[in-house]
C-alpha positions as CSV (number, residue, x, y, z in Angstrom):
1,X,59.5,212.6,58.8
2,X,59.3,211.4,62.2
3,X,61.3,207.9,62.4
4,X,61.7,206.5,66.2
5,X,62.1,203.1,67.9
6,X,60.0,202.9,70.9
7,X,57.0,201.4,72.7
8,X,53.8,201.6,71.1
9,X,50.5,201.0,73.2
10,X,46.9,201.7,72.3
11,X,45.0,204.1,74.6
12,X,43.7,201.9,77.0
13,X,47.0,199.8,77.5
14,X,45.5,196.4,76.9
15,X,47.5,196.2,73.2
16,X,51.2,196.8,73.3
17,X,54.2,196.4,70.9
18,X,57.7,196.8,70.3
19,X,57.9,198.1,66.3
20,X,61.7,198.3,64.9
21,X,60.4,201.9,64.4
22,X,57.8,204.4,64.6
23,X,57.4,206.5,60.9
24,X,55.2,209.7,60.6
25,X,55.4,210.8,57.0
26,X,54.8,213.9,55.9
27,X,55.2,213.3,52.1
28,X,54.0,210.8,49.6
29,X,57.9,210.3,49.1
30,X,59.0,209.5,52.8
31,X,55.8,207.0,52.8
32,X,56.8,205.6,49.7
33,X,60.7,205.3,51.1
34,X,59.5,204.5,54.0
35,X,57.5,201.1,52.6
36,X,59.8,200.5,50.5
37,X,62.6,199.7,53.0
38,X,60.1,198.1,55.6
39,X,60.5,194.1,55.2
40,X,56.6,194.5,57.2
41,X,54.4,197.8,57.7
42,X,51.5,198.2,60.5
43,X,49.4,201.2,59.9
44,X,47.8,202.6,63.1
45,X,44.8,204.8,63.4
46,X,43.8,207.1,66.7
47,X,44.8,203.7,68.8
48,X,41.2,202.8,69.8
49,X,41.1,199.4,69.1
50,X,41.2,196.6,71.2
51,X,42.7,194.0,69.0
52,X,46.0,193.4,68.3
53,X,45.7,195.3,64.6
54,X,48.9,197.3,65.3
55,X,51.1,195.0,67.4
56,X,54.0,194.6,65.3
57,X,58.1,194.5,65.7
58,X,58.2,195.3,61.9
59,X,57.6,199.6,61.4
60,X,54.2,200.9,63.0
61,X,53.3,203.8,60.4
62,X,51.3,206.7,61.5
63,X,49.6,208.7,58.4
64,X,48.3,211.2,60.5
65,X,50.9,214.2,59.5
66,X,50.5,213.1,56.1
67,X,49.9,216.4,53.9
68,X,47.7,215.9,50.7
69,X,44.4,217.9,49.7
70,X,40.7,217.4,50.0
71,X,39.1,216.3,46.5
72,X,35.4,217.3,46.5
73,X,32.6,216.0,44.5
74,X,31.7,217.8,41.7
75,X,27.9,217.7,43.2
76,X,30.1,219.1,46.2
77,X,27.7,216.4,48.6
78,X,31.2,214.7,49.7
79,X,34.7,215.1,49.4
80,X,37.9,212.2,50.5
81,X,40.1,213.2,52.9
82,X,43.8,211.7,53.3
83,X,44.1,208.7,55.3
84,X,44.9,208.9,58.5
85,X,43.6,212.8,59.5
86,X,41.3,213.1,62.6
87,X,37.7,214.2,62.1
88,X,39.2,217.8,63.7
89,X,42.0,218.0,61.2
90,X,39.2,217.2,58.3
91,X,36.7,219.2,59.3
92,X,39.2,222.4,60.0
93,X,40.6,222.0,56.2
94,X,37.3,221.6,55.1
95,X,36.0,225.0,56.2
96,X,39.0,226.3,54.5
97,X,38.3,225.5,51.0
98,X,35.8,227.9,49.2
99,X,32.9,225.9,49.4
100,X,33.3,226.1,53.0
101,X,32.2,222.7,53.5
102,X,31.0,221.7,57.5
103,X,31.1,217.8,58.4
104,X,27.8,217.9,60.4
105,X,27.3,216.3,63.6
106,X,30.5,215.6,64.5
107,X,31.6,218.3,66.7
108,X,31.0,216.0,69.9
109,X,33.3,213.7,68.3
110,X,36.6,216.2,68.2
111,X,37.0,215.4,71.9
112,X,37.8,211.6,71.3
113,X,39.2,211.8,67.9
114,X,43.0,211.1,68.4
115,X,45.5,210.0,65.7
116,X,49.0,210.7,67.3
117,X,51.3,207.7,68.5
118,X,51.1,207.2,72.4
């Protein structure tokens, strides 16, 4: 688990904070210790927004190293990936799995997809 205290800006710059501390969990355990300490939790995504969603001073929490399977349909038409994971990360895993699911047309979208702390 990745615990800092540091800056946190979104990509363009125009959303900043100061969080007590910067958590990347890998486990449902160090999220759940994590939370549990945390008087006030902000959960940030890939950073692209720009409203102040993330701007905290309480502990910004990135899910993005989070490990935890894909559960597929039993029709096998979808499946739910963990929070947090970039449409690369998804996609990869996906093509793993036996099924070899594909997340169509979203190639093009691997270049902007971005879920690490800046």
């Amino acid at each position: 688990m990745n615990a800092t205290a540091q800056a946190w800006k979104n990509w363009s710059g125009s959303v900043q904070a100061q969080p007590s501390r910067l958590a990347s969990p890998r486990t449902e355990d160090e999220l759940s210790t994590i939370v549990r300490g945390a008087a006030k939790v902000r959960v940030v995504g890939a950073g692209h927004s720009f409203m102040p969603l993330c701007a905290t001073t309480g502990v910004l929490l990135s899910l993005a190293d989070l490990d935890s399977p894909i559960e597929v349909a039993a029709d096998g038409t979808s499946a739910w990936v963990p929070a947090g994971w970039s449409l690369k990360r998804s996609h990869s895993r996906a093509q793993r799995r036996p099924e070899r699911m594909a997340l169509a047309r979203i190639s093009a979208a691997f270049r902007h997809s971005r879920t690490r702390f800046a």
